[in-house]
mmCIF file of the N, C-alpha and C atoms, coordinates in Angstrom:
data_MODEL
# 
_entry.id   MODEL 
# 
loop_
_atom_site.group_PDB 
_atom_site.id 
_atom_site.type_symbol 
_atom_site.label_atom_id 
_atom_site.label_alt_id 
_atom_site.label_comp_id 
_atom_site.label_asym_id 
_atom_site.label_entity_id 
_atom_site.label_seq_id 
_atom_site.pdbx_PDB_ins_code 
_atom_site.Cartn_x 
_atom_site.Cartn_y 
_atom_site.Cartn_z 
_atom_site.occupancy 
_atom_site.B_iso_or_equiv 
_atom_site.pdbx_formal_charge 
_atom_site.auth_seq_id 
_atom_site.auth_comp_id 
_atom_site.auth_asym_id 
_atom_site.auth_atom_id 
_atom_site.pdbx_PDB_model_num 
ATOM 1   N N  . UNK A 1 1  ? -151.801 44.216 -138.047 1.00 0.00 ? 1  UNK A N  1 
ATOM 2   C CA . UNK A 1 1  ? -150.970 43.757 -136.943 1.00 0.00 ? 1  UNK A CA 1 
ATOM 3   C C  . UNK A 1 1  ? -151.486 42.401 -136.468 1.00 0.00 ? 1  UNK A C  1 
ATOM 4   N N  . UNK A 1 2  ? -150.970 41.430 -136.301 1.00 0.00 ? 2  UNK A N  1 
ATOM 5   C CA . UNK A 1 2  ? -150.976 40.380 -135.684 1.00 0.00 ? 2  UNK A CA 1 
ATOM 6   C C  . UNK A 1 2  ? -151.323 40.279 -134.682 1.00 0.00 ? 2  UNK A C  1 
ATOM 7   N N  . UNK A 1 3  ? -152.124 38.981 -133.738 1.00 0.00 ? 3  UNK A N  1 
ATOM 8   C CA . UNK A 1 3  ? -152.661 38.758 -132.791 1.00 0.00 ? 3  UNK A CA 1 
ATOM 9   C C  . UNK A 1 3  ? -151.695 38.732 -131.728 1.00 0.00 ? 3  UNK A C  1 
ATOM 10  N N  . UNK A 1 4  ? -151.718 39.252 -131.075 1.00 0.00 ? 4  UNK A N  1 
ATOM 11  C CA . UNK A 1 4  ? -150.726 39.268 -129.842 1.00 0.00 ? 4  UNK A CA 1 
ATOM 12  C C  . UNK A 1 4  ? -151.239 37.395 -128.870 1.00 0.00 ? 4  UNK A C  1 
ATOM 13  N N  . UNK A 1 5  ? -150.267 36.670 -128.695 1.00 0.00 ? 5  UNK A N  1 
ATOM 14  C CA . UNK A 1 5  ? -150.647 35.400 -128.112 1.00 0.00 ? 5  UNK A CA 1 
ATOM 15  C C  . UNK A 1 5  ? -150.131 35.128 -126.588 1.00 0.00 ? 5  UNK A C  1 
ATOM 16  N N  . UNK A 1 6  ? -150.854 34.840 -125.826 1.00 0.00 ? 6  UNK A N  1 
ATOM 17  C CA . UNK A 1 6  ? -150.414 34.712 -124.461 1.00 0.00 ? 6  UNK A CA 1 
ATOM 18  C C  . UNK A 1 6  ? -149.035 33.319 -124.228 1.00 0.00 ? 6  UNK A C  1 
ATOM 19  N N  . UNK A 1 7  ? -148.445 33.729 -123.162 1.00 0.00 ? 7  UNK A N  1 
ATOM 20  C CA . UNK A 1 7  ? -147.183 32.449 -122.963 1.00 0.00 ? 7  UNK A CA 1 
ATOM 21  C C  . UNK A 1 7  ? -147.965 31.245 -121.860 1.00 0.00 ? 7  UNK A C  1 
ATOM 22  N N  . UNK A 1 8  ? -148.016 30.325 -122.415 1.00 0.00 ? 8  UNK A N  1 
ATOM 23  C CA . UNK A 1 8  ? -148.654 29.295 -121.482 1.00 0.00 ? 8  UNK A CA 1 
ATOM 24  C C  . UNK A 1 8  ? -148.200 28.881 -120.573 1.00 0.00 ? 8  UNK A C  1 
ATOM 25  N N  . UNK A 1 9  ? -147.173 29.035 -120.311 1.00 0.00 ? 9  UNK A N  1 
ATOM 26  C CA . UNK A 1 9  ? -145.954 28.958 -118.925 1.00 0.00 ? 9  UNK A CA 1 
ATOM 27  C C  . UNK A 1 9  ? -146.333 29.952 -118.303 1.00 0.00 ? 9  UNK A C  1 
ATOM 28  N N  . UNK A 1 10 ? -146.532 31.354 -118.283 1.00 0.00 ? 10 UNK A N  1 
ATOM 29  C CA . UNK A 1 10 ? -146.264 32.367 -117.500 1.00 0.00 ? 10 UNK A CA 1 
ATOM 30  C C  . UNK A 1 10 ? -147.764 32.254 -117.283 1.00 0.00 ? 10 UNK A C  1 
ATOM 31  N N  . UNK A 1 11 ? -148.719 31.865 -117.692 1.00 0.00 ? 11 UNK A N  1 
ATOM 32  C CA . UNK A 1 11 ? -150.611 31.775 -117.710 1.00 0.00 ? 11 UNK A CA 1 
ATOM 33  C C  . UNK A 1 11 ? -150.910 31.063 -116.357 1.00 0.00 ? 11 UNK A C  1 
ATOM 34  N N  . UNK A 1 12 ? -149.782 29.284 -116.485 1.00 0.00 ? 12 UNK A N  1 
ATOM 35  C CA . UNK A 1 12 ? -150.065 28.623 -115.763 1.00 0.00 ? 12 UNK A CA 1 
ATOM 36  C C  . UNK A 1 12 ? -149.126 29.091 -114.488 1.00 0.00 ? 12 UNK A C  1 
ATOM 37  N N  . UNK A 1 13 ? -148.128 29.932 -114.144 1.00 0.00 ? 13 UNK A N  1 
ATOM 38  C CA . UNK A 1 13 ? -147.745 29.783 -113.021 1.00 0.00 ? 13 UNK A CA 1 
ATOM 39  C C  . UNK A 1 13 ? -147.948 31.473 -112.554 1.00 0.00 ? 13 UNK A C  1 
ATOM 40  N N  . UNK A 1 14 ? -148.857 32.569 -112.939 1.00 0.00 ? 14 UNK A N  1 
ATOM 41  C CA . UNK A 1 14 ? -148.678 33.864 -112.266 1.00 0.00 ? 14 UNK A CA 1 
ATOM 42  C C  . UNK A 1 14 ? -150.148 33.866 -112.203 1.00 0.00 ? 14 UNK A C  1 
ATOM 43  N N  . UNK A 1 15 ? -150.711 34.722 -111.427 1.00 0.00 ? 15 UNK A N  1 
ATOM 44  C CA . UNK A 1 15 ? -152.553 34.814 -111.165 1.00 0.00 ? 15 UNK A CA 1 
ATOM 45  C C  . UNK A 1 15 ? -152.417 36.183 -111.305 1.00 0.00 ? 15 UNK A C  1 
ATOM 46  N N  . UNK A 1 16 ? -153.968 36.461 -111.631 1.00 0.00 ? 16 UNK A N  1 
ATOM 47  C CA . UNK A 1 16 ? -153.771 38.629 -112.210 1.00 0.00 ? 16 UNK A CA 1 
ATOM 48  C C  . UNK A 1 16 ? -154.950 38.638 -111.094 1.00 0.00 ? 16 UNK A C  1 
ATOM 49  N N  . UNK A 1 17 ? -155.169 39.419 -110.130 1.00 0.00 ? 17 UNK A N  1 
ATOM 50  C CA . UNK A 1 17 ? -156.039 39.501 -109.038 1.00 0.00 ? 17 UNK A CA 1 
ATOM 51  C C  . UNK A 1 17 ? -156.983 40.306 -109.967 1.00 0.00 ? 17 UNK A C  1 
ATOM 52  N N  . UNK A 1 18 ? -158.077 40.566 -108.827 1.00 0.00 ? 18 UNK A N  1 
ATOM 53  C CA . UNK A 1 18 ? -158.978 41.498 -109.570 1.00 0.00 ? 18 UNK A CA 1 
ATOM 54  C C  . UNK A 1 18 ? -158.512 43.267 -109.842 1.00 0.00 ? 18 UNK A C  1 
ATOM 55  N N  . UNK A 1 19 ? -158.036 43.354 -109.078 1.00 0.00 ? 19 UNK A N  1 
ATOM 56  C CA . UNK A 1 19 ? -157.726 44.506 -108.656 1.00 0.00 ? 19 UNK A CA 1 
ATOM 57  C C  . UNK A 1 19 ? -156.140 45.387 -109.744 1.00 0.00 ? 19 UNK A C  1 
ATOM 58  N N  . UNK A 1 20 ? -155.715 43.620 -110.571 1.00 0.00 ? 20 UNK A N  1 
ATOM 59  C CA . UNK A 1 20 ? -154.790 43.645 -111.477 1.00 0.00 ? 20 UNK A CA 1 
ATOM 60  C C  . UNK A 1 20 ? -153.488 43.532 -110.937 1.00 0.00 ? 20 UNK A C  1 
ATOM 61  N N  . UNK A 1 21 ? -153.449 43.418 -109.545 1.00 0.00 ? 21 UNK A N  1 
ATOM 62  C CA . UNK A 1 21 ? -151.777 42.291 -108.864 1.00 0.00 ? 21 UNK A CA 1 
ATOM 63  C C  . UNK A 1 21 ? -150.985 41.309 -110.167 1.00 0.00 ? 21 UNK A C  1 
ATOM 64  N N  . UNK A 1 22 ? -150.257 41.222 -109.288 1.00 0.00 ? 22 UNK A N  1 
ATOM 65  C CA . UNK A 1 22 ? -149.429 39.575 -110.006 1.00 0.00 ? 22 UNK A CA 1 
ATOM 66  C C  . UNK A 1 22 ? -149.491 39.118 -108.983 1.00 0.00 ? 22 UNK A C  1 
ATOM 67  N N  . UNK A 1 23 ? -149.706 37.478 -108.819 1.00 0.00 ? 23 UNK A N  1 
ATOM 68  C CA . UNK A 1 23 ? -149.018 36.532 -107.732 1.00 0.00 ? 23 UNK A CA 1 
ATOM 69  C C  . UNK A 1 23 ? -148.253 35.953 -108.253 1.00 0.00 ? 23 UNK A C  1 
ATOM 70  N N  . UNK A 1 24 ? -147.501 35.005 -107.361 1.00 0.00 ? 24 UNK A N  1 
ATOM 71  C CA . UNK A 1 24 ? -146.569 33.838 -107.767 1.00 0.00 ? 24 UNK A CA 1 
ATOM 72  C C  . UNK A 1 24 ? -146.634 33.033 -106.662 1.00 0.00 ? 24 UNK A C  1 
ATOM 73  N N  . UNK A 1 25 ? -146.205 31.889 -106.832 1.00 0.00 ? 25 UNK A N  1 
ATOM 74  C CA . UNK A 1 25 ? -146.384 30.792 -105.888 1.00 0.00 ? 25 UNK A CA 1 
ATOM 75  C C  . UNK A 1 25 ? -144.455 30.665 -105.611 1.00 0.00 ? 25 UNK A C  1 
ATOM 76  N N  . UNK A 1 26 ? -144.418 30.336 -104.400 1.00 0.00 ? 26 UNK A N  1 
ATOM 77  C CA . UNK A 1 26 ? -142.850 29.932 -104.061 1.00 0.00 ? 26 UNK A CA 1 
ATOM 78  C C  . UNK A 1 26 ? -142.608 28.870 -105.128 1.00 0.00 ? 26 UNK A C  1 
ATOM 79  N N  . UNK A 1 27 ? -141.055 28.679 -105.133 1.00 0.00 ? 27 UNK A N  1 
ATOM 80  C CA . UNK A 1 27 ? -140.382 27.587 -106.141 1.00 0.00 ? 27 UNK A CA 1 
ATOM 81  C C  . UNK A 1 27 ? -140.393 26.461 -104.708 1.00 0.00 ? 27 UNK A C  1 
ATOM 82  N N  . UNK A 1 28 ? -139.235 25.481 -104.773 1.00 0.00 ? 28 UNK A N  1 
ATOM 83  C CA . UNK A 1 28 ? -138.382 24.215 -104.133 1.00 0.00 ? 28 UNK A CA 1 
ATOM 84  C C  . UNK A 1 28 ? -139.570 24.027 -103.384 1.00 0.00 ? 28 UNK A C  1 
ATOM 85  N N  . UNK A 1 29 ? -140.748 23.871 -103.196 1.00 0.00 ? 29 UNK A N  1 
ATOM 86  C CA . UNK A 1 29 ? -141.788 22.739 -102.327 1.00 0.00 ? 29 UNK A CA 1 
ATOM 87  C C  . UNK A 1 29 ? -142.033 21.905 -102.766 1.00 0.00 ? 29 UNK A C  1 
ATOM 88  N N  . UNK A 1 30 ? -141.614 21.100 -103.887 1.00 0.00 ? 30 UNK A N  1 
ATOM 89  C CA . UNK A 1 30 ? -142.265 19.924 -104.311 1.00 0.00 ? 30 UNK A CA 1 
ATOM 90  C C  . UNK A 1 30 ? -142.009 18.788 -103.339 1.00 0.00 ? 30 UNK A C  1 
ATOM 91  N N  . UNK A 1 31 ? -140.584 18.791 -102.734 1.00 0.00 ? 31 UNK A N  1 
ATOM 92  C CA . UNK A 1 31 ? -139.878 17.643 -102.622 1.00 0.00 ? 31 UNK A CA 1 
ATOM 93  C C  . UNK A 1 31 ? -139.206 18.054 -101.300 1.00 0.00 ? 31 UNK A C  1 
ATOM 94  N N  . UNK A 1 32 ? -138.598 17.187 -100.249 1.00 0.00 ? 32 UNK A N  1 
ATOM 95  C CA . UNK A 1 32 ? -137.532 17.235 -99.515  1.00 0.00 ? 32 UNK A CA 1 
ATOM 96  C C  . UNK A 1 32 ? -137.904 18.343 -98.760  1.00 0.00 ? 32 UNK A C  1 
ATOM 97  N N  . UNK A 1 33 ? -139.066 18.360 -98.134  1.00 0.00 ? 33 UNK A N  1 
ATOM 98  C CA . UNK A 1 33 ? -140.091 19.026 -97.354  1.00 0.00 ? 33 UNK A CA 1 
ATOM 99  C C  . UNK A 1 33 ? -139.642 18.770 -95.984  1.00 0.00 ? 33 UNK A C  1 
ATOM 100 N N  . UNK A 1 34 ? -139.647 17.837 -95.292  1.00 0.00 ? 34 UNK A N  1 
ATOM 101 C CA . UNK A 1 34 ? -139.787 17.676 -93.622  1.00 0.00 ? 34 UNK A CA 1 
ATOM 102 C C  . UNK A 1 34 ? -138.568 18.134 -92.990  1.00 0.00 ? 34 UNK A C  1 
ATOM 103 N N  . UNK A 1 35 ? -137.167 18.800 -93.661  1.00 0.00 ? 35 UNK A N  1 
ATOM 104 C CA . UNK A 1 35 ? -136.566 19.025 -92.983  1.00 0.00 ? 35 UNK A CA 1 
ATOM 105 C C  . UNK A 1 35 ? -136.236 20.753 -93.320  1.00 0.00 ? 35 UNK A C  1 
ATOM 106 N N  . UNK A 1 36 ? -137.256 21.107 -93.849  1.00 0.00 ? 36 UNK A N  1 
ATOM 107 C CA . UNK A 1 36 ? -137.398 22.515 -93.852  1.00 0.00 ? 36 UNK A CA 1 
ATOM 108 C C  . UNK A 1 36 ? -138.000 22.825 -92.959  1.00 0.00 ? 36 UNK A C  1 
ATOM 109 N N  . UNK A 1 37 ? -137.886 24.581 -92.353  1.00 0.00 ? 37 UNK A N  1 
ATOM 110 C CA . UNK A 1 37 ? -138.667 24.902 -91.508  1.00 0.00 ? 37 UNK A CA 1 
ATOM 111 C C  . UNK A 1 37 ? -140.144 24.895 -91.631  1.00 0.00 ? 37 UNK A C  1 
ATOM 112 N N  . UNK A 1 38 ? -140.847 25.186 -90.724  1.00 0.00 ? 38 UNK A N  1 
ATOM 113 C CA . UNK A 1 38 ? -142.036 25.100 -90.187  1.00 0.00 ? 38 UNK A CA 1 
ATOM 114 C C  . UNK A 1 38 ? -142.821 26.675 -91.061  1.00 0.00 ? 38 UNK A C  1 
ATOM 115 N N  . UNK A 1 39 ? -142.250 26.986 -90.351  1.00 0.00 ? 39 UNK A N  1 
ATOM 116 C CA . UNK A 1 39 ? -142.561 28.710 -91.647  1.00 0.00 ? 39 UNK A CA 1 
ATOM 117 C C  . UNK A 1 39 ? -142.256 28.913 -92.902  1.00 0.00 ? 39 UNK A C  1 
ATOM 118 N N  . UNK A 1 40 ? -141.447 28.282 -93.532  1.00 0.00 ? 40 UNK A N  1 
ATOM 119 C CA . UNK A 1 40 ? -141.061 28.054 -94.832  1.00 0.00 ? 40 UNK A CA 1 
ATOM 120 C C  . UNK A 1 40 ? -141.904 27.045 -95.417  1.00 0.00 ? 40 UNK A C  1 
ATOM 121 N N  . UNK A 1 41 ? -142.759 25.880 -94.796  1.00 0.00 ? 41 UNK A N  1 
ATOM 122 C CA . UNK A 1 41 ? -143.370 25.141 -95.189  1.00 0.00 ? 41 UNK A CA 1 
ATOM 123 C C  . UNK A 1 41 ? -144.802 25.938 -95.713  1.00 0.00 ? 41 UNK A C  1 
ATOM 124 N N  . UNK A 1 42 ? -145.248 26.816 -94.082  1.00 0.00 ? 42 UNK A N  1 
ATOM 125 C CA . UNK A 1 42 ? -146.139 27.541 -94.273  1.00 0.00 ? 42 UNK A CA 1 
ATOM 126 C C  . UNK A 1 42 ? -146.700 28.695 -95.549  1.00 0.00 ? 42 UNK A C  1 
ATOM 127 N N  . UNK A 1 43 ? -145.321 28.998 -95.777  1.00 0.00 ? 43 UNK A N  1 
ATOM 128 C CA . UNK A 1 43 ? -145.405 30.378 -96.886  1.00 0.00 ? 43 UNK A CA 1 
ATOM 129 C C  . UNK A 1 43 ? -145.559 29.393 -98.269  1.00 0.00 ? 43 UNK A C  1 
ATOM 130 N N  . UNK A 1 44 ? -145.346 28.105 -98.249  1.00 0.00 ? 44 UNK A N  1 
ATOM 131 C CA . UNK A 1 44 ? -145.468 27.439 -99.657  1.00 0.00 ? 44 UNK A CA 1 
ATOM 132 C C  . UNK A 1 44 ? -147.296 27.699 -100.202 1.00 0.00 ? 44 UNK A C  1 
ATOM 133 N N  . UNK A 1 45 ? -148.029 27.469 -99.332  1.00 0.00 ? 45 UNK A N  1 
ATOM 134 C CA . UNK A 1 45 ? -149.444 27.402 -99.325  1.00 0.00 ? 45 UNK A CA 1 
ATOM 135 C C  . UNK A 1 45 ? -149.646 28.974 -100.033 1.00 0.00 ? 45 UNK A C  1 
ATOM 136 N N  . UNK A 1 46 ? -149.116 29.925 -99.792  1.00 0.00 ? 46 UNK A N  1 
ATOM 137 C CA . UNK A 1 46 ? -149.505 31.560 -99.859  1.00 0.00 ? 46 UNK A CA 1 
ATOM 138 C C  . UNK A 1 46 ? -149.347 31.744 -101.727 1.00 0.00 ? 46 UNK A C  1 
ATOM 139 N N  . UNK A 1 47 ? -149.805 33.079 -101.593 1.00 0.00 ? 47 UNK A N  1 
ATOM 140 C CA . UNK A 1 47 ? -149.288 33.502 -102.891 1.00 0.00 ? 47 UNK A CA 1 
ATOM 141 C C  . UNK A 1 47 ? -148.608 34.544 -102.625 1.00 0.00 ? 47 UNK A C  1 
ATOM 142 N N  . UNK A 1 48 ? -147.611 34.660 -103.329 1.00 0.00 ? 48 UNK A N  1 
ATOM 143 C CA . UNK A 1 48 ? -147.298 35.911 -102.964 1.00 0.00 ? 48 UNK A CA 1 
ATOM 144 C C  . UNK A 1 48 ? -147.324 37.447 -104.417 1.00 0.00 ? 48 UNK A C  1 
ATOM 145 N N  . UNK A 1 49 ? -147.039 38.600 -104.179 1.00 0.00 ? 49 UNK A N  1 
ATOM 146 C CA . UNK A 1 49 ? -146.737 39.252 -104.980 1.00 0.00 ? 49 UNK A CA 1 
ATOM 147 C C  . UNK A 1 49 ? -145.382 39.387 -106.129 1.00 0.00 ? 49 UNK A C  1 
ATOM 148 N N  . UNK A 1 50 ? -145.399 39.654 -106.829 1.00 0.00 ? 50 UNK A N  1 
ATOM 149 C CA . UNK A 1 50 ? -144.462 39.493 -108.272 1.00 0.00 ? 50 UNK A CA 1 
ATOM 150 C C  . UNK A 1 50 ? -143.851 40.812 -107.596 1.00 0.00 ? 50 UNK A C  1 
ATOM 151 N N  . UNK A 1 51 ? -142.641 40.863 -107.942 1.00 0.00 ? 51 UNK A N  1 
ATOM 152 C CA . UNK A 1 51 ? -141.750 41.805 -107.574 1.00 0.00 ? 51 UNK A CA 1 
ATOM 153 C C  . UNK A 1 51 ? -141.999 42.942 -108.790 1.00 0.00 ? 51 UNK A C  1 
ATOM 154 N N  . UNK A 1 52 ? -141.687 44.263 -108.236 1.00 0.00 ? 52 UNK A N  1 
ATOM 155 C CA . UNK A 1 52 ? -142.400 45.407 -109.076 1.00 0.00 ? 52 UNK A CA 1 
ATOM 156 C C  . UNK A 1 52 ? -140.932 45.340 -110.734 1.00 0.00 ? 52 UNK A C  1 
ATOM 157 N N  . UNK A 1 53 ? -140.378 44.921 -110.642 1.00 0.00 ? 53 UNK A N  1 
ATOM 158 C CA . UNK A 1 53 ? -139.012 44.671 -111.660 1.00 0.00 ? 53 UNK A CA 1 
ATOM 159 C C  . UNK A 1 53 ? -139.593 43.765 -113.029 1.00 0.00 ? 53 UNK A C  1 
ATOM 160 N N  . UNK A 1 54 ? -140.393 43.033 -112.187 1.00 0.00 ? 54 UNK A N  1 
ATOM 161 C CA . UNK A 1 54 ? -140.778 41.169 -112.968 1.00 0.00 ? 54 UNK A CA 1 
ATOM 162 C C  . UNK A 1 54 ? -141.687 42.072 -113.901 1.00 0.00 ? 54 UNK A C  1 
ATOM 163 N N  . UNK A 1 55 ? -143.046 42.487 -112.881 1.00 0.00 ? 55 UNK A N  1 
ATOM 164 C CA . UNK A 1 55 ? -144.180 43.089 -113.774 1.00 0.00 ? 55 UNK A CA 1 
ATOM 165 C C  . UNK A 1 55 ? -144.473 43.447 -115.516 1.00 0.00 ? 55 UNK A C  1 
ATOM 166 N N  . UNK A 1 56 ? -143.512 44.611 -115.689 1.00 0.00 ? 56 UNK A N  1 
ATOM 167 C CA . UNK A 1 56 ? -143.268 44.991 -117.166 1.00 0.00 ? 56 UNK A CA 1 
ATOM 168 C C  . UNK A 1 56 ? -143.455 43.410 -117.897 1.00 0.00 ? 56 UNK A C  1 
ATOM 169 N N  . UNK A 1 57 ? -141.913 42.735 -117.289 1.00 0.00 ? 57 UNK A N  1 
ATOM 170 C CA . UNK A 1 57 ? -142.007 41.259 -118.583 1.00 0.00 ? 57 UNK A CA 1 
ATOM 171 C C  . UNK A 1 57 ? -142.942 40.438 -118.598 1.00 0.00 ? 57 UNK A C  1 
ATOM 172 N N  . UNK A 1 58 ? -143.894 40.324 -117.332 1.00 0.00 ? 58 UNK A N  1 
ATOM 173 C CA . UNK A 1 58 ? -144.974 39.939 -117.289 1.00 0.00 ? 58 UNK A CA 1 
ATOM 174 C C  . UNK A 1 58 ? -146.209 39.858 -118.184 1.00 0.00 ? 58 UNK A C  1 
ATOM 175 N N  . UNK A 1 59 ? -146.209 41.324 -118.218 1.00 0.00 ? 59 UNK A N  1 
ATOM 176 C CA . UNK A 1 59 ? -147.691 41.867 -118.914 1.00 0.00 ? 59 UNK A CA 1 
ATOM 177 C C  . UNK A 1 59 ? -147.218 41.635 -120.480 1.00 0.00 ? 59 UNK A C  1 
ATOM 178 N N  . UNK A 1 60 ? -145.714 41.164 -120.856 1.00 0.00 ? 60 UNK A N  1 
ATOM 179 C CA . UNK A 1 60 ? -145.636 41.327 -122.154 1.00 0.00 ? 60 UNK A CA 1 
ATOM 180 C C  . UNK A 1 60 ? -145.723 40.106 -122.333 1.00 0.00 ? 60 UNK A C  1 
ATOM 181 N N  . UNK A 1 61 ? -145.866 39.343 -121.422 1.00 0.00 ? 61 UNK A N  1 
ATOM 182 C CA . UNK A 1 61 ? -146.027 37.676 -121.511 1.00 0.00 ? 61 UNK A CA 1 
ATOM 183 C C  . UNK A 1 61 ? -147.597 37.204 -121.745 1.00 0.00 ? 61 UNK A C  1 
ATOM 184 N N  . UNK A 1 62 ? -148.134 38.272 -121.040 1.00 0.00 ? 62 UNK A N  1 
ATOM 185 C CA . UNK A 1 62 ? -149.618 37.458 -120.933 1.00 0.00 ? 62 UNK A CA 1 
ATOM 186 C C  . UNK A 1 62 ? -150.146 39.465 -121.041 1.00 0.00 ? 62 UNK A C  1 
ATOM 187 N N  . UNK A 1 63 ? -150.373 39.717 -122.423 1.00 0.00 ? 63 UNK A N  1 
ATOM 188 C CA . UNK A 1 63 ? -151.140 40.755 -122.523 1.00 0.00 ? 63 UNK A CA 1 
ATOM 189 C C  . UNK A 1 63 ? -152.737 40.386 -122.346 1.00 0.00 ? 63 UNK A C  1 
ATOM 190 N N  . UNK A 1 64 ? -153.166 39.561 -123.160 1.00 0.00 ? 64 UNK A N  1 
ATOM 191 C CA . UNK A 1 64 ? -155.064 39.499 -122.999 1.00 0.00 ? 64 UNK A CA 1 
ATOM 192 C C  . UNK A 1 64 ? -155.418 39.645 -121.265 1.00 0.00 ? 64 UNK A C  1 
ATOM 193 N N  . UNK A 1 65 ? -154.191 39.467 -120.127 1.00 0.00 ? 65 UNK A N  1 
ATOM 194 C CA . UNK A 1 65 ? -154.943 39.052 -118.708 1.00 0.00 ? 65 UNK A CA 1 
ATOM 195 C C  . UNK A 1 65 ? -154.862 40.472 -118.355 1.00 0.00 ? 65 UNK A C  1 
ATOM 196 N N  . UNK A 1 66 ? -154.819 41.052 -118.679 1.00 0.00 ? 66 UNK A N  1 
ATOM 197 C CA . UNK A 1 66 ? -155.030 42.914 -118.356 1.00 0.00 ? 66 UNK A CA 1 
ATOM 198 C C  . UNK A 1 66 ? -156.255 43.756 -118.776 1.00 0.00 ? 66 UNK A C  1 
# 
């Protein structure tokens, strides 16, 4: 059987906690910032959790981070 290879897209934008979470970082903050809210600015900084749906395609994206 062949080496199973990680997706370098899904490497660079999801984090595997210790504990084995997913994060994700919000999308639209790059740009056109100051006339968003104040709390919406705030949650850009956070990580948040991967929705329990995403997970499965996840782990088939990046098996070695498990």
């Amino acid at each position: 059987m062949p080496k199973l290879k990680t997706h370098k897209g899904a490497k660079a934008r999801f984090h595997v906690t210790g504990t084995g979470k997913l994060m994700r970082r919000k999308g639209n903050s790059s740009h056109l910032r100051r006339k968003k809210p104040k709390k919406v600015r705030r949650t850009f900084a956070q990580k948040l959790p991967v929705s329990k749906t995403s997970v499965n395609n996840l782990k088939r994206l990046m098996p070695n981070s498990f």
